[in-house]
N, C-alpha and C positions, 0 to 999 in steps of 0.2 A: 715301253714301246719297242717293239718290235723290228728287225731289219725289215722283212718283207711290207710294216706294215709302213716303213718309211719312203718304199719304194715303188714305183705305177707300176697296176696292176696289170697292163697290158701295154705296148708301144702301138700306138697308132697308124697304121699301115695304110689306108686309104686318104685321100685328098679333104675330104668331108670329114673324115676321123681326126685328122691333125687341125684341121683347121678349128674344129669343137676344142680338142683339145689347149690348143693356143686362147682361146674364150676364155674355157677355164682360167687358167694362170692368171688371164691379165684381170680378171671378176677376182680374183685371189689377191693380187696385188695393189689392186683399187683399194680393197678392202683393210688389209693390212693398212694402208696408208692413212687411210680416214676415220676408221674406228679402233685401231690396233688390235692386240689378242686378244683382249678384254671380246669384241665383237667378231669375231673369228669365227666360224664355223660352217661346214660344210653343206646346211641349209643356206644360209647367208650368199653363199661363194654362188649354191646351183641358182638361186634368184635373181644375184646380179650378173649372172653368165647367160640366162633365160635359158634351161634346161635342165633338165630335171635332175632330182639327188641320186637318182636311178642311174643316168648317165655320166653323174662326175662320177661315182663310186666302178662305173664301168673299168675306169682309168686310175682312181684315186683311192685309194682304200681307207682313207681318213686324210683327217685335216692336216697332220703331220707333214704327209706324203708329199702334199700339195707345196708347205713349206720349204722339207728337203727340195724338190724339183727347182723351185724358184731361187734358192740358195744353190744348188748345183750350176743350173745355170747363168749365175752371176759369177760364182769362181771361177767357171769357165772361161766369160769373156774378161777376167781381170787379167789369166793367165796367157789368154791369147795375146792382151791386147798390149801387155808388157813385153811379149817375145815379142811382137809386131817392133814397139818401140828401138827396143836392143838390136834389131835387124836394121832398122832404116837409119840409126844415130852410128853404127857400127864406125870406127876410125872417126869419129868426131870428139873435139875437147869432152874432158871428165864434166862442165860444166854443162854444155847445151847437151850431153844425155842427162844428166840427172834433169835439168830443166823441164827436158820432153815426159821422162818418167813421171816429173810432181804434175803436171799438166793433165797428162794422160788420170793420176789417181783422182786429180779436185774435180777431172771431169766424169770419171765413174759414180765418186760418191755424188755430186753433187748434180749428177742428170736426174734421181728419184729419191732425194735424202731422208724424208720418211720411211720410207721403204727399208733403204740402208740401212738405218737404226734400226728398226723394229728387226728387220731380219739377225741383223748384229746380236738381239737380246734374244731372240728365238733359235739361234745355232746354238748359242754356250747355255740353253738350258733342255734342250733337245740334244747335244753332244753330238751332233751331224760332224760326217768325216769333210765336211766343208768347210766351218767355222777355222779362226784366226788362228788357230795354234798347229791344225792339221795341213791349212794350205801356205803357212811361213816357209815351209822348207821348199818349196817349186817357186814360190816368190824369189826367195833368197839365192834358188838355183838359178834365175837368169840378173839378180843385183850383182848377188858377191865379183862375177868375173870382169863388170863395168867398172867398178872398184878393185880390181886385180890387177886391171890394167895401168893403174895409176901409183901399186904400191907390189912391184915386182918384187923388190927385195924383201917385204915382210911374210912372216909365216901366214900356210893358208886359213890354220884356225883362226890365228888374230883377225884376217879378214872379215872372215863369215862372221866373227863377231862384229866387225865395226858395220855390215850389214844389214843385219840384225838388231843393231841401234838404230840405224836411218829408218830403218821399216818402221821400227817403233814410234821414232821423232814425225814421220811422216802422220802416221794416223791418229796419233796422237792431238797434232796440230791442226789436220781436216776434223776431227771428232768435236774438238774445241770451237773448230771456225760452227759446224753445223748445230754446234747446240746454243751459239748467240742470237741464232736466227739468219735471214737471209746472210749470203756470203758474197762477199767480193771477190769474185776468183781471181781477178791482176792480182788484189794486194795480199789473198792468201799465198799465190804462186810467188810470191817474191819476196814474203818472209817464210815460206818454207823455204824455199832454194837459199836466201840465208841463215838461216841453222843449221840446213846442211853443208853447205859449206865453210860454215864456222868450225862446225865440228869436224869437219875429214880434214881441213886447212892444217891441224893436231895432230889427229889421228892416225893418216895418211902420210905424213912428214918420218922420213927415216929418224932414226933416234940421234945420228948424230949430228945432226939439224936441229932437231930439237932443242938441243944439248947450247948448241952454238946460238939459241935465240931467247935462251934464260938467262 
């Protein structure tokens, strides 16, 4: 598959053009969600949008495209929506920001978590510059400085790696909670924030502290 063929074929400039377009997506995303890729296709998508194959393809150049777009615009607001965080917790305990952060992630995955999934498996087999390994590093670039703030004295590599753990440990544990079925967001929120904090409690801890508590 092709770039161009991953990308809309046209931006929607008219009021009536976006607003089709927005049809599309969410007849996309229905879909996804209730029959998965198995039932995926771009006849399917223009049926449940009520418009024609004519007119997704206007915009959409294949089913791909449709994917990419709907996964662009999720990494989007993940990355908005974690600077939003980092901005409003700024000078507050290492605790009530990572709080806000796990909060903020149980409630991205867990507003349309079929979706989440299925798009999860549909980026790392489609290789979209959106999937988990391409958008870690903008993640990490507004984690690592919340945990900078707490481990001045440690080098900045060791940071971004203990980062880079918590990202891990975090989706890890949401991926866990959402494939048990329904989720309890209190009691996910409160045994993630404690493994997080078990772990940086370590990690976090100058070494000769450490040192002094073996």
């Amino acid at each position: 598959m092709t770039g161009a063929a991953l990308n809309p074929r046209k931006s929607p400039r008219q009021l009536r053009a976006r607003a089709t377009v927005e049809t599309i997506l969410e007849a996309a995303a229905r879909i996804l969600e209730t029959a998965g890729p198995e039932g995926f296709n771009t006849n399917a998508v223009a049926a449940k949008a009520g418009v024609s194959v004519g007119s997704l393809y206007q915009y959409f150049p294949a089913k791909q495209a449709l994917v990419a777009e709907l996964s662009r615009r999720n990494a989007d607001a993940v990355l908005q929506g974690l600077a939003e965080v980092a901005a409003a917790t700024d000078g507050q305990p290492l605790e009530v920001r990572l709080r806000a952060f796990v909060r903020f992630a149980i409630a991205q995955q867990c507003a349309r978590p079929r979706l989440s999934r299925v798009l999860d498996r549909l980026e790392e087999g489609m290789a979209l510059d959106t999937d988990e390994r391409t958008t870690a590093p903008d993640i990490l670039a507004v984690l690592a400085p919340v945990l900078a703030a707490e481990a001045s004295r440690a080098d900045p590599g060791a940071v971004m790696a203990i980062a880079r753990d918590c990202l891990a440990l975090v989706r890890a544990l949401i991926d866990a909670a959402l494939d048990r079925g329904p989720v309890d967001r209190e009691a996910l929120e409160k045994n993630t924030l404690g493994a997080l904090l078990g772990y940086l409690g370590a990690s976090l801890r100058p070494p000769e502290q450490a040192a002094a508590r073996v």
